[in-house]
C-alpha positions, 0 to 999 in steps of 0.5 A: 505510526511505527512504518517499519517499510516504506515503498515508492511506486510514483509514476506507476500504474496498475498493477504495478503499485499491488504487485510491489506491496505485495512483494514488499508485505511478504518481507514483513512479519505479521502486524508490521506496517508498510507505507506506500505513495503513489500516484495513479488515482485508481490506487485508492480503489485498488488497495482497498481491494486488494486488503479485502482479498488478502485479509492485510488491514488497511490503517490508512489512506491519504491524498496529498497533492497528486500522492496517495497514500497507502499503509497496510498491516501485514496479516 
C-alpha cells in the first residue's frame, strides 16, 4: 500500500483522533492514502463512521497490540 501521509494521534480520545484526519485528509489530493495509529478503542467505530458521512474510502483497519489502525482514501 502507497501511504502518502501518516498521522500519529496515540493517547488521544475522541474526537481528537477525527478532527486530525480530517485536517490531515484536506491536505491530500483525491485517492491518496492516510494512515493513522491510534490508541482510543472507539477509533474502531468512530472512523467507520466518519467514512460513511464524508464519502473518504476506509481501505483498512487494524489492531496491533493496544494500536489501532486506520487508512483512509481521500474522496
Amino acid at each position: 500500500m502507497d501511504i502518502t501521509k501518516e498521522i500519529d494521534t496515540r493517547g488521544l480520545n475522541c474526537p481528537l483522533p477525527i478532527l486530525k484526519a480530517k485536517k490531515a485528509l484536506a491536505e491530500l489530493t483525491s485517492g491518496q492514502l492516510l494512515k493513522v495509529v491510534a490508541t482510543d478503542a472507539g477509533s474502531l467505530r468512530d472512523f467507520q463512521a466518519f467514512a460513511r458521512q464524508t464519502g473518504h474510502e476506509l481501505v483498512e483497519q487494524q489492531t496491533q497490540g493496544v494500536e489501532f489502525i486506520h487508512v483512509l482514501r481521500r474522496r
